[in-house]
C-alpha positions as CSV (number, residue, x, y, z in Angstrom):
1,X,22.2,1.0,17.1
2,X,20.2,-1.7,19.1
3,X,20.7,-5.4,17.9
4,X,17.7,-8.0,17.4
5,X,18.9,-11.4,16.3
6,X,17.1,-11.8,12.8
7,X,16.4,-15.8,12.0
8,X,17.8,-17.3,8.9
9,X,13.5,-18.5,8.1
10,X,11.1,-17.9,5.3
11,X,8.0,-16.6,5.8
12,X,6.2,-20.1,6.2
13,X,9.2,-21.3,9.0
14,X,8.9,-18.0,11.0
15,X,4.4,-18.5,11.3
16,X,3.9,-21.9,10.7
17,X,7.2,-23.5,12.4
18,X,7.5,-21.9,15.3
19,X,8.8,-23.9,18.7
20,X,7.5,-21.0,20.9
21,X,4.0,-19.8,19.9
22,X,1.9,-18.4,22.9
23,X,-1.0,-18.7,21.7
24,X,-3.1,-22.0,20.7
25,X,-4.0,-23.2,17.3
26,X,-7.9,-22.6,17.8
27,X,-6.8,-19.0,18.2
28,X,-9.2,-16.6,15.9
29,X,-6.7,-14.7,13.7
30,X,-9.2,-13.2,11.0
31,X,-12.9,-12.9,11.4
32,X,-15.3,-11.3,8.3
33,X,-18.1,-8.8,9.3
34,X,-21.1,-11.6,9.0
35,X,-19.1,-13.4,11.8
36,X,-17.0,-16.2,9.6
37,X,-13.6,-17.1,11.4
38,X,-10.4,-18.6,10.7
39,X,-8.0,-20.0,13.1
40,X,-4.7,-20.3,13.1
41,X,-5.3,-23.8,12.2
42,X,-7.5,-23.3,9.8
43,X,-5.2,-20.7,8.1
44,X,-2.0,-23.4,8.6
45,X,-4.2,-26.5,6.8
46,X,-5.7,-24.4,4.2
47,X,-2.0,-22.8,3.1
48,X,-0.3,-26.7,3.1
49,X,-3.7,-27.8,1.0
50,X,-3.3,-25.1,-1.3
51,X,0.5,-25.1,-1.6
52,X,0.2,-29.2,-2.2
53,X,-2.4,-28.9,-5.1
54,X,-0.4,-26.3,-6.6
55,X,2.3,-28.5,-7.4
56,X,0.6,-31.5,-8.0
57,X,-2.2,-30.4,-10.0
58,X,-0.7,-27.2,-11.4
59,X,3.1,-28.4,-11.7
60,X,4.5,-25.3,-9.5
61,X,8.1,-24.8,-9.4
62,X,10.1,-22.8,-7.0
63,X,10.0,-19.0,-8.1
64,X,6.9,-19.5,-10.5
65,X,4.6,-16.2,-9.4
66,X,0.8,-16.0,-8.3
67,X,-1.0,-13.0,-9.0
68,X,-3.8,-12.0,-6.5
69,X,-6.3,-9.9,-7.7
70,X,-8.8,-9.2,-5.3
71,X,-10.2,-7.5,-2.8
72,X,-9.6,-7.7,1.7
73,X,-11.2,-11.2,2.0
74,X,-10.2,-13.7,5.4
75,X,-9.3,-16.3,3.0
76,X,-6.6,-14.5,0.7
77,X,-3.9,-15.0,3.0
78,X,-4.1,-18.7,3.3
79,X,-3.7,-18.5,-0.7
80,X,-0.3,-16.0,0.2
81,X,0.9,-18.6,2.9
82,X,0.0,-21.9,0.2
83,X,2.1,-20.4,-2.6
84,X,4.9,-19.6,-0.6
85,X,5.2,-23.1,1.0
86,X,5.6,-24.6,-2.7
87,X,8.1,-22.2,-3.1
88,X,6.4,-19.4,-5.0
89,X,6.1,-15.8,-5.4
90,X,2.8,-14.0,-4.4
91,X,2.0,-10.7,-6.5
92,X,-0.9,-8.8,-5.1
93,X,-3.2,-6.5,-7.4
94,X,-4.8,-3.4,-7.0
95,X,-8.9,-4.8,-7.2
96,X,-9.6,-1.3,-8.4
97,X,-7.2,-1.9,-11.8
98,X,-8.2,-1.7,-14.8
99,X,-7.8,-4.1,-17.5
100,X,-4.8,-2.4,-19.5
101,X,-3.4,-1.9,-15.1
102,X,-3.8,-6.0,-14.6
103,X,-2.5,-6.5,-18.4
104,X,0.9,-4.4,-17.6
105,X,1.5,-6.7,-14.1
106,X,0.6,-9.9,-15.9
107,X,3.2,-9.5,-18.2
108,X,5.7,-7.9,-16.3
109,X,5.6,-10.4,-13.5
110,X,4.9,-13.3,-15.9
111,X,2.8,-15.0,-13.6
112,X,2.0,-19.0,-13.9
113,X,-1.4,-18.6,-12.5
114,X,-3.6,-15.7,-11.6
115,X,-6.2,-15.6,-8.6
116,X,-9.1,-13.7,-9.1
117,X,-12.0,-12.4,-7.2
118,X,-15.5,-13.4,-8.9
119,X,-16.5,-9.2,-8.8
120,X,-12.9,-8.7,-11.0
121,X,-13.7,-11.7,-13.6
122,X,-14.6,-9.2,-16.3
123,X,-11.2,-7.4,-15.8
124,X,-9.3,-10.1,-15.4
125,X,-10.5,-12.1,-18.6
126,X,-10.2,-8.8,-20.8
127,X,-7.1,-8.3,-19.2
128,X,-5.9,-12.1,-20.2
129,X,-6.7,-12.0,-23.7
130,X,-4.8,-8.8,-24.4
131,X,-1.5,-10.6,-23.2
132,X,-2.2,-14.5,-24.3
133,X,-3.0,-15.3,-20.6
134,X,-4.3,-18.5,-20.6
135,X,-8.1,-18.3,-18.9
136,X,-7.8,-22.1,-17.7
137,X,-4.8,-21.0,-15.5
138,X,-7.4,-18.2,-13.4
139,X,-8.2,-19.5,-10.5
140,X,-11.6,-17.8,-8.8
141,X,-12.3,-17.2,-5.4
142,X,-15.3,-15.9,-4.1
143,X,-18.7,-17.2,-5.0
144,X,-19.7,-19.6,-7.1
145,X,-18.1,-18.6,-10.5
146,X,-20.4,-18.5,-13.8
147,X,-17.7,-19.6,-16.0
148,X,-17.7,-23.6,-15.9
149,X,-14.4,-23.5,-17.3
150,X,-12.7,-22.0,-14.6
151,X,-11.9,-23.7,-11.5
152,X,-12.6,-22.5,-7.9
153,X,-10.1,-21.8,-5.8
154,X,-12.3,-24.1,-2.9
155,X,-11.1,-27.3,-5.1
156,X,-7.6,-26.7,-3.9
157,X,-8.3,-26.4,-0.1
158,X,-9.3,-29.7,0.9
159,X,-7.1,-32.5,2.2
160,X,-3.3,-33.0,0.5
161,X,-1.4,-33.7,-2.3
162,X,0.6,-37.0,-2.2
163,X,4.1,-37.2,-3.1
164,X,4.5,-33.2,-2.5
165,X,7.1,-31.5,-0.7
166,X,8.3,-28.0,0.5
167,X,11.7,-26.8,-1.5
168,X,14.4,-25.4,-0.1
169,X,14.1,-21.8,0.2
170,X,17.2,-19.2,0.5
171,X,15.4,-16.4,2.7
172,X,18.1,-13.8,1.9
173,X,17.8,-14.5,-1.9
174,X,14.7,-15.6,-2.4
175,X,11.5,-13.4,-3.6
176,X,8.0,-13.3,-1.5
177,X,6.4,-11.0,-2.9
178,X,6.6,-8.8,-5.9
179,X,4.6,-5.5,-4.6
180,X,3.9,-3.1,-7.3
181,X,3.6,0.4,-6.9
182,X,4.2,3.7,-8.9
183,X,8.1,5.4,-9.7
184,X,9.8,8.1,-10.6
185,X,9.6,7.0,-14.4
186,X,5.9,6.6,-14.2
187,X,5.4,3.2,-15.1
188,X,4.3,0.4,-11.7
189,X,7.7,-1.0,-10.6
190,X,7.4,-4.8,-9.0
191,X,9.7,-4.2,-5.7
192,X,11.0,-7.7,-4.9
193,X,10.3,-8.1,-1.5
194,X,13.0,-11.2,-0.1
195,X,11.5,-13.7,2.7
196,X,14.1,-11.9,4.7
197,X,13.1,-9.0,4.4
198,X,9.8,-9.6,5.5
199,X,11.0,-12.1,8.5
200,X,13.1,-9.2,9.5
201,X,10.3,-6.8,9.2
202,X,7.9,-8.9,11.3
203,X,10.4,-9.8,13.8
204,X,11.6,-6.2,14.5
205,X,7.9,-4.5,14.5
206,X,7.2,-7.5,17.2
207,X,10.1,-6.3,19.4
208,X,9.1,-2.8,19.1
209,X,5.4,-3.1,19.6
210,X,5.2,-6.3,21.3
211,X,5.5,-5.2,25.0
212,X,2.0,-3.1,23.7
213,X,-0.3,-5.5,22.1
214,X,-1.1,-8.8,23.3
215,X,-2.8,-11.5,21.7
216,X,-5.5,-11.9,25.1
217,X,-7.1,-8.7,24.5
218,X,-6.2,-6.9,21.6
219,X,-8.5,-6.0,18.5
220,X,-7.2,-5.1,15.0
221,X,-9.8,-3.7,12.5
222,X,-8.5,-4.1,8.9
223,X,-9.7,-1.8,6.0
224,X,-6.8,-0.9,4.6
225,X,-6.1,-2.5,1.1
226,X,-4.0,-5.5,1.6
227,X,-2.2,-5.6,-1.5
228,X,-0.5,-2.6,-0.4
229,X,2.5,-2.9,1.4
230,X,1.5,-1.3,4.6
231,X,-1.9,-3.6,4.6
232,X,0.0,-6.5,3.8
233,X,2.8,-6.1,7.1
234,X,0.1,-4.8,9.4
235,X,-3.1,-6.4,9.1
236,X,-2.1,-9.6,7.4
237,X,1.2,-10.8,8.6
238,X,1.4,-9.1,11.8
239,X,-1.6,-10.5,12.8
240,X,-0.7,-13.9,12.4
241,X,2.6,-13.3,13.7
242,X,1.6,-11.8,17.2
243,X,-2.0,-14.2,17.2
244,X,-4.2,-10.4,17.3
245,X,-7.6,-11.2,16.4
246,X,-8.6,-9.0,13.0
247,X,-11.7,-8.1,11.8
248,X,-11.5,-7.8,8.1
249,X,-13.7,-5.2,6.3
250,X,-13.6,-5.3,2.3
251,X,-13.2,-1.2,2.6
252,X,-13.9,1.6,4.7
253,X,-16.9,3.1,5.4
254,X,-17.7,5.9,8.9
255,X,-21.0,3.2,9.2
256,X,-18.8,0.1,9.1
257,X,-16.1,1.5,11.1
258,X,-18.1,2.8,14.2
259,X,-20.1,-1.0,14.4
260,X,-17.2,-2.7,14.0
261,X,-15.1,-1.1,17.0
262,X,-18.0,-1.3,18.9
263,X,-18.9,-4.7,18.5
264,X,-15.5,-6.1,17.7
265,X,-14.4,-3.8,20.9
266,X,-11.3,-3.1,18.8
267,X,-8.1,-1.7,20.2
268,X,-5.5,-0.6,17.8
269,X,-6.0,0.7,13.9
270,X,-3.7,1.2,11.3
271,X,-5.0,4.2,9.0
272,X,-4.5,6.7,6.4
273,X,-4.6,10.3,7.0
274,X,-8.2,11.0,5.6
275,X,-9.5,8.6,8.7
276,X,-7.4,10.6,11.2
277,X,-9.4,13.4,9.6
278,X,-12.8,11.6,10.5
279,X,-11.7,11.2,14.2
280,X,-10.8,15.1,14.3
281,X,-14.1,16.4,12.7
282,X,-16.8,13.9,12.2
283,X,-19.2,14.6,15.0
284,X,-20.7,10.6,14.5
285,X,-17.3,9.9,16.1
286,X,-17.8,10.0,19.5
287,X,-15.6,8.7,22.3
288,X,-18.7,6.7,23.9
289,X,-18.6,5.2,20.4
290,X,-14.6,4.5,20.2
291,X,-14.2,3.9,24.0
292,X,-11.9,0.4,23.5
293,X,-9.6,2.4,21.4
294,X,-5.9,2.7,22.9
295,X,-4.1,3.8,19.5
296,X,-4.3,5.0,16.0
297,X,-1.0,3.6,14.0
298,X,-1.4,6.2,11.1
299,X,0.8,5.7,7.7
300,X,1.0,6.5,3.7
301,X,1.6,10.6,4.0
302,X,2.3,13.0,6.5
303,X,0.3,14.2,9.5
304,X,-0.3,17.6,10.6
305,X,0.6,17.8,14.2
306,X,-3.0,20.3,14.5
307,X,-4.8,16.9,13.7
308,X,-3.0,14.3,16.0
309,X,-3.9,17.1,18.7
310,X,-7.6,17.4,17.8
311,X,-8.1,13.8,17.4
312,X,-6.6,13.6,21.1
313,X,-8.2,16.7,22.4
314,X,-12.3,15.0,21.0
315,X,-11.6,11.6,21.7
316,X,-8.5,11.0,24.1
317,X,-7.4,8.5,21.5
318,X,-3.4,9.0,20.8
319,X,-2.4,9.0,17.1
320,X,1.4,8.1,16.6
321,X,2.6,8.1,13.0
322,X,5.3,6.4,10.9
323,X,7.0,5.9,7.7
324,X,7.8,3.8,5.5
325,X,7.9,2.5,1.8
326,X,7.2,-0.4,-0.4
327,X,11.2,-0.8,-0.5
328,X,11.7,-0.5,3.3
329,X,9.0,-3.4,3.6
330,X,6.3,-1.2,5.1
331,X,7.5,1.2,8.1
332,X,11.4,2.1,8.6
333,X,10.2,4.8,10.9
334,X,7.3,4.6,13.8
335,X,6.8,7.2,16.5
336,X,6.8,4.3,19.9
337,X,3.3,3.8,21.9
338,X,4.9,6.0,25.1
339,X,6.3,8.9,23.4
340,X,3.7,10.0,20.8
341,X,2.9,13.4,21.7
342,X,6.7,14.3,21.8
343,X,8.0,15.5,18.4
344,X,4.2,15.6,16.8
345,X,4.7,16.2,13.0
346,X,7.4,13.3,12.7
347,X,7.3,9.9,11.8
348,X,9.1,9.2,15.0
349,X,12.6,7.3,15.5
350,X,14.1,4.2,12.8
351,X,13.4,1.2,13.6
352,X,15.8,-0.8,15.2
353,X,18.9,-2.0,12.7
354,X,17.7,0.0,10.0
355,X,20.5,2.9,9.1
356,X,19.6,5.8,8.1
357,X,21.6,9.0,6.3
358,X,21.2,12.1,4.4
359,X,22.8,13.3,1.5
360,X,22.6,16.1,-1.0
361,X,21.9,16.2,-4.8
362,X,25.6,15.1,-6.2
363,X,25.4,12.6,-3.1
364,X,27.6,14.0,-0.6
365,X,26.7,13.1,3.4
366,X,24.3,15.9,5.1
367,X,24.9,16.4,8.7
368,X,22.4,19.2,9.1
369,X,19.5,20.3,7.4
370,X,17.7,18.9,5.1
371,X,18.8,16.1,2.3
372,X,17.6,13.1,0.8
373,X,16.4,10.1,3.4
374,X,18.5,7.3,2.6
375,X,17.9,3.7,4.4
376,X,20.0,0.5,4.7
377,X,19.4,-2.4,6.6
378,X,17.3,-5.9,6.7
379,X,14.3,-4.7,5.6
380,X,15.7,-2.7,2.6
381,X,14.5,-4.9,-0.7
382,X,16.8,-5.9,-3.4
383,X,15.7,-4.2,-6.7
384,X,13.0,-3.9,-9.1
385,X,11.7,-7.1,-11.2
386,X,12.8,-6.3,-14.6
387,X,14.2,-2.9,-14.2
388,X,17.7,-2.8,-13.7
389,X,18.2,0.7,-13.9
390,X,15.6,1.7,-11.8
391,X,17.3,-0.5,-9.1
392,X,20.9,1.2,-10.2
393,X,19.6,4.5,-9.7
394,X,17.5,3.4,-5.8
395,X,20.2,1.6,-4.9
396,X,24.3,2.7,-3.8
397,X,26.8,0.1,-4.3
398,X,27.2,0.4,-0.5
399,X,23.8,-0.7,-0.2
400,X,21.9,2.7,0.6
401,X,18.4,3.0,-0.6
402,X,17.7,6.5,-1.7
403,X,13.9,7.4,-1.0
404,X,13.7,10.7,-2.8
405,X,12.0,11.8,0.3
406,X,13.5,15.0,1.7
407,X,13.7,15.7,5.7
408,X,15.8,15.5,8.5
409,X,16.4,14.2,12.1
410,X,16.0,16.2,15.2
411,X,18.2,15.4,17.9
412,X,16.7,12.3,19.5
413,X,16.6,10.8,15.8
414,X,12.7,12.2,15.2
415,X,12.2,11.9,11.3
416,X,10.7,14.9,9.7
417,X,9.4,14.7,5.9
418,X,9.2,17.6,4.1
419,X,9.3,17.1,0.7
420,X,9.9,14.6,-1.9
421,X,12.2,14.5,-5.0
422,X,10.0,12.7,-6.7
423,X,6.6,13.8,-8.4
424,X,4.3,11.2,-6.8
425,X,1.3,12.4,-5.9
426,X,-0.4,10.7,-2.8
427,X,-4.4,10.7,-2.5
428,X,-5.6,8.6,0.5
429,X,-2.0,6.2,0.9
430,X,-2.9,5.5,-3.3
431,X,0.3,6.5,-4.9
432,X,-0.6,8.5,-8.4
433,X,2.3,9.6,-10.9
434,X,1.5,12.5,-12.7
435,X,3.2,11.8,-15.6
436,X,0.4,9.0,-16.3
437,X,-2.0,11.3,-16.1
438,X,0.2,14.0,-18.2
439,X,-0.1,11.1,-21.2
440,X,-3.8,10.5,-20.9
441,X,-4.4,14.7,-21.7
442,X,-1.7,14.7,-24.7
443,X,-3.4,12.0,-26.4
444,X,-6.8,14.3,-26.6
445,X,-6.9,16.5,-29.3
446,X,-7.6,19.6,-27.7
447,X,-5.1,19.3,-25.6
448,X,-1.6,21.4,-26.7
449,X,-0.1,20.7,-23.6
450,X,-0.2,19.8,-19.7
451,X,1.1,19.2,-16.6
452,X,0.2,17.9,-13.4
453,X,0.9,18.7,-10.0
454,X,-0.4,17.4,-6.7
455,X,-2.4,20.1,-4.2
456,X,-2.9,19.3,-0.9
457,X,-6.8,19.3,0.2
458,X,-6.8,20.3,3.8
459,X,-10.7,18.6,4.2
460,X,-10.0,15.4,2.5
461,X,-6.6,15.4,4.5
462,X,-5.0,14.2,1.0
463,X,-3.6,15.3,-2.1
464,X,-5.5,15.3,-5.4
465,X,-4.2,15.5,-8.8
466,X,-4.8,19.0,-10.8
467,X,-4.1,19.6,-14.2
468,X,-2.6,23.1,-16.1
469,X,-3.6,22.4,-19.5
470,X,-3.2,24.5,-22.9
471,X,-5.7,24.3,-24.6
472,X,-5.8,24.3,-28.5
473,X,-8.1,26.3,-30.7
474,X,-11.9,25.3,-30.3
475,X,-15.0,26.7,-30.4
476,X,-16.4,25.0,-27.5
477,X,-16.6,26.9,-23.8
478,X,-13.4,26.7,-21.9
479,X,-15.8,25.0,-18.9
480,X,-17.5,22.2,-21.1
481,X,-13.7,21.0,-23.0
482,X,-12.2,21.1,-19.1
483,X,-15.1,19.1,-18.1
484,X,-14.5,16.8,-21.1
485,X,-11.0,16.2,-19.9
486,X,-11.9,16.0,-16.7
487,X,-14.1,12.6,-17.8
488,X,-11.9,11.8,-20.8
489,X,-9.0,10.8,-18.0
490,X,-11.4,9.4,-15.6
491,X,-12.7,6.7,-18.2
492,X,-9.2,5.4,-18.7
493,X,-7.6,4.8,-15.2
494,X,-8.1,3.4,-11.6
495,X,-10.2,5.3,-9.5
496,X,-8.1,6.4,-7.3
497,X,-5.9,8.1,-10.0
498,X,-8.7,10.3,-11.4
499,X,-8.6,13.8,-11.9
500,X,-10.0,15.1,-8.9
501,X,-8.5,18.7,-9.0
502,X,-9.8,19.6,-11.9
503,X,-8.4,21.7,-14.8
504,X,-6.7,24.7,-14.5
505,X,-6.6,26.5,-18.4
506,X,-2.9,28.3,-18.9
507,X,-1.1,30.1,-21.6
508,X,2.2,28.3,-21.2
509,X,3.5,25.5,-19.2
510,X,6.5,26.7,-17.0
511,X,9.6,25.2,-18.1
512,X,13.4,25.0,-17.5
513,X,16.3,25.9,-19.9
514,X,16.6,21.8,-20.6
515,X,12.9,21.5,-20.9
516,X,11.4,20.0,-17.3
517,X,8.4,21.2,-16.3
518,X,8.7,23.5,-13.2
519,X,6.0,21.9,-10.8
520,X,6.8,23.9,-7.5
521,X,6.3,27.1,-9.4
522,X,2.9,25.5,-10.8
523,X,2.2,25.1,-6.9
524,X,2.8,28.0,-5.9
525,X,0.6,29.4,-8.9
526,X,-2.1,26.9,-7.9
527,X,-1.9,27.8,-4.3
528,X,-2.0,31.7,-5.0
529,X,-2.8,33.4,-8.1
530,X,-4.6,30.3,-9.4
531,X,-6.6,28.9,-6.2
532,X,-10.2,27.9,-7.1
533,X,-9.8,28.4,-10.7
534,X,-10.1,24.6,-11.3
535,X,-13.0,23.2,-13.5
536,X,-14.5,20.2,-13.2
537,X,-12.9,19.5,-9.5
538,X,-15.0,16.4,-8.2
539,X,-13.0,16.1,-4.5
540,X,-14.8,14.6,-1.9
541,X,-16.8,16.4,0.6
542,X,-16.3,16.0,4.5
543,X,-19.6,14.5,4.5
544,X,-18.7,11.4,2.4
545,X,-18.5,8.3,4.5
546,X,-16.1,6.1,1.8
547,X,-12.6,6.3,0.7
């Protein structure tokens, strides 16, 4: 296994403290669509501002957390960076959360202070009062807020805070980020991401990518949600790290996307399938349009090696792909810039000093076929805040984390994917569990009982959730009650967790001799017998230009 020397920093030492830095501090690291720009220097002096007013003026201590809510914006990292130089830990949130989502990571993180976008203020406030949150510790970025009470964000980013000082951090102990996102129980789990693991992340993507991208002429577009772990590496640390200039859009759209490369001249992209799908088949794509592209980075569910080939064959734009988790610190896998067209359909190779091995279901070693992807190394996070089981049953006592993902390597050490252990459901890199969704329909009354599988929409290149429901006695149509669960379950989560398959009306829900639900045979039922019985499906069409 190759060896890179990981240094005993933080996150603020290894991009703010740096002897060797090759490019200058007026370097543009994030610019905004209207043409707004922050340098390096700007970033560094906004962070130290931010990080100095939170202890004097809010009394931070070392470990107290900061919940982020908001969307992509050029001045949320600063806000990252500022926490973590007064010792804190940053917890990002999903903008698109509802207020019972925000209430359930306010009080499992049991944040000191919460940041939130001026849009989310409505969320965030009902989402305070329903767990005590004080209101006077939000702090609101954006513009101008209409609650006098609350204090902008703004007040904290000018000049210092006498008599304040960094504390001392232990990088292979101490938490950076708390990163929520959905497991096998159903229920967000905060992985606790060290300033290690991070360092080590950033350090080792450099040495692997770094010979490719360089901080003259390279372009990063960003529209992939930042809060999310492969966002937050990528397109907000990375960045910084390497000095690439990055063009931050709120979200995608094709119209946004196609102005932006061409005007930004952009080189590089990190993406979710669905966008890979764009490049294949969307004839406003053109190569004319895309012509300073050298590489699509493309993460969050597998590829189809049919698509990487089209996207190449239309465009002459290469698409490599990797993999990765919250828990692994974004990608443990990454097919390299010269050899992604060899093995197409895998994630490529690990990444340098991260171990990897596969075992079966009592946990016995695999040495060929397929098993359960287990990972060790610097990158591999600690546990889960609050949830010691969860991180007794992810984690061997030899330190192994066990993904739940099911592949195998070919002989050069190629990662294939194909399947997971767990029910996770992934729409557009959003993780869904179905069992949320499974809860929603039982609490409806005419709903005897359901379960819910993932299907995988070959036009949306994603997976959608669809339910099997038994329906109780009614003397409504079978259409208009599917339709009414349909909107019954939209109205009480996230977007991206809505019901998009549709209902699917059954007699009986499958079931083993101890009571699980048997999904694969629900799949297979879906994907034969059952396919296009689904009412009230409200999947995107190819035409749609968002996410």
């Amino acid at each position: 296994m190759q060896q890179i020397e990981i240094p005993p920093l933080d996150v603020w030492d290894c991009l703010f403290e740096r002897r060797e830095k090759p490019f200058p501090d007026d370097h543009i690291i994030f610019k905004s669509p209207s043409g707004e720009v922050r340098t390096y220097s700007d970033i560094r002096s906004q962070a130290l501002s931010f990080g100095a007013n939170l202890q004097s003026q809010w009394g931070w201590r070392k470990g107290d957390i900061l919940l982020v809510f908001a969307p992509n914006d050029i001045d949320i990292p600063a806000l990252f960076w500022g926490c973590h130089w007064a010792g804190g830990v940053v917890s990002p949130v999903n903008p698109t959360y509802t207020a019972d989502d925000l209430k359930y990571q306010l009080s499992d993180t049991g944040a000191k202070s919460l940041v939130v976008h001026t849009s989310l203020l409505d969320t965030a406030i009902a989402a305070a009062k329903r767990v005590h949150f004080p209101v006077a510790h939000m702090l609101v970025v954006g513009p101008d807020s209409p609650e006098a009470e609350l204090q902008h964000v703004e007040s904290m980013l000018g000049g210092g805070a006498p008599g304040t000082t960094r504390p001392k951090i232990d990088a292979a102990v101490d938490v950076a980020f708390l990163v929520y996102s959905s497991g096998t129980t159903g229920r967000p789990k905060g992985a606790k991401i060290t300033h290690t693991n991070l360092v080590a992340q950033l350090i080792i993507q450099g040495h692997v990518d770094g010979a490719r991208i360089n901080w003259r002429h390279d372009r990063f577009l960003a529209f992939l949600p930042t809060y999310h772990i492969f966002g937050l590496v990528c397109l907000v640390h990375f960045p910084l790290l390497m000095g690439i200039e990055t063009t931050v859009l709120e979200k995608f759209s094709v119209k946004s996307f196609l102005h932006n490369i061409q005007t930004e001249s952009i080189t590089h992209i990190y993406v979710a399938p669905p966008v890979v799908l764009y490049l294949a088949k969307d004839p406003a794509m053109t190569r004319e349009q895309l012509s300073s592209l050298r590489m699509v980075t493309s993460g969050g569910a597998p590829l189809a090696p049919d698509l990487i080939r089209a996207v190449y064959d239309r465009l002459k734009i290469p698409v490599r792909q990797g993999f990765g988790l919250t828990e692994s610190t974004a990608a443990s896998h990454m097919q390299r810039w010269d050899r992604w067209d060899q093995a197409l359909g895998s994630s490529g190779p690990p990444f340098p000093q991260v171990e990897t091995k596969f075992i079966d279901e009592q946990g016995n070693p695999v040495s060929k076929g397929e098993g359960e992807l287990c990972l060790r190394g610097p990158t591999i996070f600690p546990g889960y805040q609050n949830n010691p089981d969860a991180t007794a049953q992810s984690i061997t006592s030899g330190g192994w984390f066990k993904t739940g993902d099911i592949g195998f390597e070919d002989e050069e050490g190629n990662l294939f994917i194909t399947d997971r252990l767990k029910d996770l459901i992934k729409f557009k890199g959003f993780q869904i569990h179905p069992t949320e969704i499974e809860s929603i329909l039982h609490e409806h009354p005419l709903v005897h009982d359901a379960a819910v599988i993932g299907l995988v929409v070959q036009k949306i290149a994603s997976e959608v959730p669809v339910a099997y429901v038994v329906l109780g006695k009614t003397d409504k149509p079978t259409k208009q009650v599917a339709e009414e669960l349909v909107a019954y379950v939209d109205g009480k989560l996230a977007p991206h967790k809505r019901l998009r398959g549709g209902i699917i009306p059954i007699g009986e829900i499958p079931k083993s001799a101890s009571g699980k639900i048997l999904k694969r045979t629900l799949k297979a039922r879906a994907e034969g017998v059952d396919q296009g019985k689904a009412i009230g499906a409200t999947i995107y069409e190819d035409r749609s230009s968002k996410l």
